[in-house]
N, C-alpha and C positions, 0 to 999 in steps of 0.2 A: 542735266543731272537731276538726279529726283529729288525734291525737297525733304529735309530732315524729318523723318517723323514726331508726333509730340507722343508722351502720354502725360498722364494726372499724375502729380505728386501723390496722390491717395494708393498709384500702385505700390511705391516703395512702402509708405506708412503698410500698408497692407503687409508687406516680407518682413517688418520688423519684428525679431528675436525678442517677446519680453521671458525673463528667465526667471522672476519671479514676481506674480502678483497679489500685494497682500490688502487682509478685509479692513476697513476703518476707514474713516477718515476725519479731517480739520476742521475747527474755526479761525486758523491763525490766520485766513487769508480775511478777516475782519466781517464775519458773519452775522448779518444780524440777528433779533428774536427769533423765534421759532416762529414758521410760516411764514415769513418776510426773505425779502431777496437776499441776496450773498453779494455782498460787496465785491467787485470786480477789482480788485488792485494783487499783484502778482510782484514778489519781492523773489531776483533770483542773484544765487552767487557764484558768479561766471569762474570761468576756471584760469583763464589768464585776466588780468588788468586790465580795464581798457586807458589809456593814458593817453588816445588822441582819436579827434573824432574826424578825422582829415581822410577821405577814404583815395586821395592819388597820392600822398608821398610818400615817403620814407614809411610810415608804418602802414600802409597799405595792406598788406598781405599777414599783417598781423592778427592773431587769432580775436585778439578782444577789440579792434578797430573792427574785421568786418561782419563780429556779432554785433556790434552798433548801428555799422553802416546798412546790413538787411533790416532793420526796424525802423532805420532817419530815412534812407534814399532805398530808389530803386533802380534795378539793373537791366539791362535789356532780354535778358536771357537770363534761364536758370540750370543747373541740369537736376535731371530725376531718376539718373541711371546713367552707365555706360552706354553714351552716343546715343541719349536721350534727353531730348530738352523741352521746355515749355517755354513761351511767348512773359514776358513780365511788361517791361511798356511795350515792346516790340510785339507786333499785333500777327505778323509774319516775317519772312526774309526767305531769300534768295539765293545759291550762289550761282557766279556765270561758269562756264562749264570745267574750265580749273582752278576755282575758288583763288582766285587773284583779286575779284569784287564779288562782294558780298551786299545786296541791299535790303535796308530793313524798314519796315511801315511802321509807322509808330500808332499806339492806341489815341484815339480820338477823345480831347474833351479831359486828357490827365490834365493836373493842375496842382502847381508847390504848394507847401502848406504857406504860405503868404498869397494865395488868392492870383497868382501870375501862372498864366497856362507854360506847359513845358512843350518846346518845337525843338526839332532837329537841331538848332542853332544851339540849345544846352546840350544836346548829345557833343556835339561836335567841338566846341567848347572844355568840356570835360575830357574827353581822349584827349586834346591837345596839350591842357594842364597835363596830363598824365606823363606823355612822353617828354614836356617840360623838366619837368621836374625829376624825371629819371629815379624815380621811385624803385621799390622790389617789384611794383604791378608793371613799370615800365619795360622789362625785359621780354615780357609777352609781345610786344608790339612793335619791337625793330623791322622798319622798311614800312611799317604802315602809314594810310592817311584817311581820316574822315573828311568827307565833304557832304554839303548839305546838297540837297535834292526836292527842292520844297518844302516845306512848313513841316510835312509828317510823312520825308522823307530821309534816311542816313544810307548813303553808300560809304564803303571801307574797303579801299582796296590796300595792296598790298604788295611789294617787288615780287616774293615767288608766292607760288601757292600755299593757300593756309587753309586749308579742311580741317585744320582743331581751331578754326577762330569763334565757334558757338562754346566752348569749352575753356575758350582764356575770357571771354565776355563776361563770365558770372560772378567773376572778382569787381568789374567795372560796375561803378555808380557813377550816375549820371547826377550833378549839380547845377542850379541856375547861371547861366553865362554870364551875370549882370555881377554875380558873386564869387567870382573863382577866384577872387585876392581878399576874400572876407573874414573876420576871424572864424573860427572853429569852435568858439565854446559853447554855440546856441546855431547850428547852421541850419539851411533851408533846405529843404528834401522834399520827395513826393512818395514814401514811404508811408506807410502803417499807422507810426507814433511822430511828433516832434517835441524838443527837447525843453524841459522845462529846467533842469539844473545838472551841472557837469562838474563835478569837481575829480580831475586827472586821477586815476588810479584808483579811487575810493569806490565814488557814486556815482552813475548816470540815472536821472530822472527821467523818464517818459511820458506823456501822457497821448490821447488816441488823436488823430489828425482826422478832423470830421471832414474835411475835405476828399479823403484818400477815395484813388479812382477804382479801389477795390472792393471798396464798402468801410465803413467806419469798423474798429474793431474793439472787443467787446469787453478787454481788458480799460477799465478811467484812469487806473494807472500802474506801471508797467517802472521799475526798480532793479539795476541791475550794479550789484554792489561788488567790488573786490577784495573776496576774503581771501587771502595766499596762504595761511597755513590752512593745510587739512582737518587738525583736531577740530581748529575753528568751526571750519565749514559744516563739519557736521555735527557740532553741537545745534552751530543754527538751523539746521536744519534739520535733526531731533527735535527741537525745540519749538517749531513753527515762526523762528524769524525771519529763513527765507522759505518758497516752496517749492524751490528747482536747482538742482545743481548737474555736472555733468561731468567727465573725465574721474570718474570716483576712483579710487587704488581698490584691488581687489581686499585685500586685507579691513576694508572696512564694508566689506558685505554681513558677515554676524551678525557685528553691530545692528546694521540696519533691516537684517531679516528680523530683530527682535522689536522692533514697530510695528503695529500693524495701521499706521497710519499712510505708510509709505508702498512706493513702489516702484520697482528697480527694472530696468528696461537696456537691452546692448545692443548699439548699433551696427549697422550693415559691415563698418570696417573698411577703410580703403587708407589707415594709416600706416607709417613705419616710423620705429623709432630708429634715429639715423644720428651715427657718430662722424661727424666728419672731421679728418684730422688735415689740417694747416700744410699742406707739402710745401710753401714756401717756408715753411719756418724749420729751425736750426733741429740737424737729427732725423726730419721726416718727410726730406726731398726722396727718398728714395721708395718706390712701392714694394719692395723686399724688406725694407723695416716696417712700413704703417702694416704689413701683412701678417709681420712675424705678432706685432702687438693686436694683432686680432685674434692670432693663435693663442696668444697668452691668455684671453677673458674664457671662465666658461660661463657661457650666456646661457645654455639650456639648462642649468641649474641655476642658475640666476633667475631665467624664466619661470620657471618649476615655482621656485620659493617665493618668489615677488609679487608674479600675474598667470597665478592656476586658471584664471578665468576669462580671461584679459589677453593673454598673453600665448604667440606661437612662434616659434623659432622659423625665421624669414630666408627666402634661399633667393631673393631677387630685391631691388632697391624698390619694386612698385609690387605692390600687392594685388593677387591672381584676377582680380577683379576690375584691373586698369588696362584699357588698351598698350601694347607695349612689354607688357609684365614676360618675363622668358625665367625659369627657374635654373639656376647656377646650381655649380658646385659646392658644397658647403665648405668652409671654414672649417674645420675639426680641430678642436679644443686639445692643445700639444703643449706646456709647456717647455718641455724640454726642445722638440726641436722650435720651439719660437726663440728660447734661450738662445741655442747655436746659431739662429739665422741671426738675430741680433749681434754677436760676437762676433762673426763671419763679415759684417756689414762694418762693425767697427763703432758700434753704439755707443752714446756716453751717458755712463750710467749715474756722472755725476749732475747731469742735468734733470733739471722737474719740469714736468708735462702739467700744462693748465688746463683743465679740464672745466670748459663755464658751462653755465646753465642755468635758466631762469627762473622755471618752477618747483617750486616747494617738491613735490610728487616723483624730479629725477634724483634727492636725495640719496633715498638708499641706494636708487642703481648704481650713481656715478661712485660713492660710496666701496660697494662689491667690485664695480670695476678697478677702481683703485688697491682695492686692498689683491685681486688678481696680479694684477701687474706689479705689487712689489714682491710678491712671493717668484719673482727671478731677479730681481733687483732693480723694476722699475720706478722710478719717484713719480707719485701722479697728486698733484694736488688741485681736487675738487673746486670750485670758487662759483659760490650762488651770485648772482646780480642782479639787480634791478630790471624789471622788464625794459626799459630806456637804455639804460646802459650794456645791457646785453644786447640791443639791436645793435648801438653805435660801434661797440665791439665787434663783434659781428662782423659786419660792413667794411672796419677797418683790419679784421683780420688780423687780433688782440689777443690768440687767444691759439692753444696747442691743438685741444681735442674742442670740439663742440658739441654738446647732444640736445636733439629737439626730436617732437613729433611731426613728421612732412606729413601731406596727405594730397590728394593727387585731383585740385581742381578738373572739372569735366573728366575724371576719369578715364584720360588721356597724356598721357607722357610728354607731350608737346608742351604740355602746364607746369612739366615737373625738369624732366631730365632736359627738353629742351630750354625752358630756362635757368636753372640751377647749376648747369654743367660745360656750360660753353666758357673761353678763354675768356670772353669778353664779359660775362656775368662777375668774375670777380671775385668766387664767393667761397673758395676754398683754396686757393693758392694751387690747383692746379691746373696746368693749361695743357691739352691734347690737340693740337690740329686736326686730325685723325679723326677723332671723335666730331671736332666740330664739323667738318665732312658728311659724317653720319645722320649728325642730327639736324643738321640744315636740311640735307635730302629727304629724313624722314619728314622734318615738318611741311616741307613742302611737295609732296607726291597723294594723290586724292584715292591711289591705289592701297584700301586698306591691308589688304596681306602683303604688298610689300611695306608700308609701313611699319608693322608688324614686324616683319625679319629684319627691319634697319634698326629697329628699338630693340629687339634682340641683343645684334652686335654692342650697339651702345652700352646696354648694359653687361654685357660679358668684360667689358673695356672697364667701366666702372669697379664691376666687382674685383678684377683680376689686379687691379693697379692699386684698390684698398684705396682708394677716393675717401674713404669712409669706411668704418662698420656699420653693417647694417643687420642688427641682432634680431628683429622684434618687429613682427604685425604684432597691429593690436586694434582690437576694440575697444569700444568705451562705454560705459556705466553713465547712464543718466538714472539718475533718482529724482523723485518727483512727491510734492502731496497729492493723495488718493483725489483730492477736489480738483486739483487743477487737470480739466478735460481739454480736447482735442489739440493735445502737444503730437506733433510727428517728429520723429526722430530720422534727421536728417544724416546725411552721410559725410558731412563735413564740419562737425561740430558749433555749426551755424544755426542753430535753434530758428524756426519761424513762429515769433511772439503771436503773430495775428489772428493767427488761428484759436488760440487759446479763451477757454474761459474758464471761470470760477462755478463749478457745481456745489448745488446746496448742502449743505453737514445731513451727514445718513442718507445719503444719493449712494 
């Protein structure tokens, strides 16, 4: 088989969309005198919470755990595009010729930020935590095993074949084996920064890891705060209290085109904003009702009025851009015949649909959606939660409607639909045999154009049974001060801090 090609993260930085760049800039990044250097410290205000710095369990795949965990640990692999990847410790790899074993060379000479070199035996260590603990990242890695291979080597094999295992890798952080039962509020990594102070939800501290085997980085210190409401966020950052933010609602682009301190930048995009509704629960076992209540939203007016910028009315659960992605039939905005199917079905109108969700930013929509659905006589009540208790909800399956933003690790389907959507995943109360068929074979065939027609099917299955709504690709809006230089705008809302530095006021 021929080995994976790499290219530089500096391609993608290269295709990124900036939509608008304006003149000015800061001292709020703590500037000294004139002709003196610029203080290096970078305050950003992340778009989810981070509430746990744990990058195998339960919040693993959580958006503000693994913008933590790319700055504390490192990963063996990264991707830089569709069925593009770069080496991170992993210096090469292998697969055998139908990616059942996978072997990887580790970088020589890495070293945690406690001065203890890192070998295979913390690779291997960490995968094991991982499928321990049966985390969201553990779903990627049913049937797998790491085994050591020498000091700075990791084989990964696997029951059937996995040609997306470079593309489930890049969630995985690798921890010291001496520390896999340690606590989490100050842990050990061989990442960028380590932690100088944590407090859940609020503030994570950083500062640079002069050990890092990537070069020290050029932020002293590096401040990644949890402001949840929006006005907030962009006062502070109006204001110069932080100098980065990301996920911005289109509606506050004026605002900020009236800065000229700032500058607003959209990413590549590989997200969907995704409704998934509970088929185990009461009313919405049937795919003729969760369908007819899709019928009932008009989302392209929703779209229209919420995310003119942001925002395109989605005709597939992965976005065009994902290995996998096959465009459906759309959903067309009816309520009267969504009315009848629901009446036909035998709906109870006296029951209320709970609709959770986490961030401040799904307000309005879940909002519109709701006020949609009663105009036929649906009850839907919205209910915000805490990033915490929205996961455990979540998990437990607490909950009628769900809405979040998926976005599609390695840019491959194997990340998404194959873990998200099996019987065994858990994670929506619906189970398809059928489908699990599908997607075991797709994940395990090395033949990408059959791959390709088995993610198809999958998704045809998905959309047609109303798994979910799935309203809305979308981009996201990072905003930034004019000072803070060489940020890449990554395609999975994972900022890379290391890059970054502070240029001088009037640069």
């Amino acid at each position: 088989m021929r080995p994976i090609r790499l290219r530089r993260a500096m391609a993608l930085a290269a295709a990124t969309v900036s939509i608008v760049g304006l003149v000015g800039c800061t001292t709020t990044t703590g500037g000294s005198p004139a002709g003196g250097d610029v203080r290096q410290e970078l305050a950003v205000a992340v778009w989810t919470p981070i509430e746990n710095l744990d990058p195998h369990g339960a919040s693993a795949m959580d958006n503000g755990t693994q913008v933590a965990a790319k700055a504390i640990f490192s990963a063996l692999v990264r991707t830089v595009g569709k069925g593009e990847f770069e080496g991170v410790l992993a210096e090469s790899w292998q697969p055998n010729e139908d990616a059942t074993e996978w072997t990887f060379t580790l970088r020589n000479n890495v070293k945690f930020s406690d001065g203890t070199p890192l070998t295979s035996a913390d690779v291997v260590a960490s995968f094991n935590r991982v499928l321990e603990l049966k985390g969201a990242l553990a779903g990627n890695f049913a049937g797998h095993e790491a085994k050591e291979s020498g000091a700075n080597t990791v084989v990964i094999t696997a029951e059937d074949p996995d040609p997306a295992l470079l593309g489930k890798l890049g969630n995985f952080y690798v921890t010291p084996a001496a520390h896999q039962n340690a606590g989490w509020a100050k842990p050990i990594g061989s990442g960028p920064f380590v932690v100088q102070q944590f407090t859940p939800g609020q503030s994570l501290v950083l500062a640079p890891n002069p050990g890092y085997w990537g070069g020290k980085p050029a932020l002293n210190r590096l401040e990644l705060r949890s402001i949840g409401e929006m006005a907030a966020r962009m006062t502070a950052l109006k204001t110069g209290e932080v100098d980065l933010t990301w996920a911005v609602p289109d509606d506050q682009l004026p605002g900020l085109k009236g800065s000229s301190d700032l500058v607003v930048e959209k990413d590549a995009g590989n997200g969907v904003i995704t409704m998934w509704m509970n088929s185990s629960a009461k009313g919405l076992e049937e795919p003729a009702v969760r369908r007819a209540l899709w019928q009932a939203v008009d989302f392209a007016t929703i779209i229209k009025s919420l995310f003119p910028e942001t925002g395109s009315v989605a005709d597939s659960v992965l976005t065009p851009n994902v290995l996998g992605y096959a465009p459906q039939t759309p959903v067309t905005y009816d309520p009267a015949a969504a009315k009848a199917a629901l009446d036909e079905a035998g709906f109870d109108y006296d029951q209320t649909i709970r609709l959770q969700f986490s961030q401040p930013q799904f307000q309005q929509f879940t909002d519109a959606v709701a006020s949609d659905l009663a105009k036929i006589g649906v009850k839907v009540e919205p209910i915000q939660k805490e990033s915490a208790v929205f996961l455990q909800d979540l998990l437990a399956l607490k909950w009628d409607l769900n809405i979040q933003q998926f976005g599609t690790a390695g840019f491959d389907a194997a990340t998404n639909l194959g873990r998200l959507y099996t019987c065994a995943a858990k994670r929506t109360g619906y189970c398809n045999k059928d489908l699990d068929a599908l997607l075991a074979e797709a994940g395990s065939t090395s033949d990408t154009a059959k791959r390709q027609e088995l993610y198809a099917q999958a998704n045809k299955i998905i959309w047609d049974d109303a798994v979910g709504m799935y309203p809305m690709f979308v981009k996201n809006l990072y905003v930034r001060n004019k000072s803070v230089q060489g940020l890449t705008i990554p395609p999975d809302l994972t900022p890379d801090f290391s890059t970054i530095r502070i240029g001088n006021a009037g640069s």
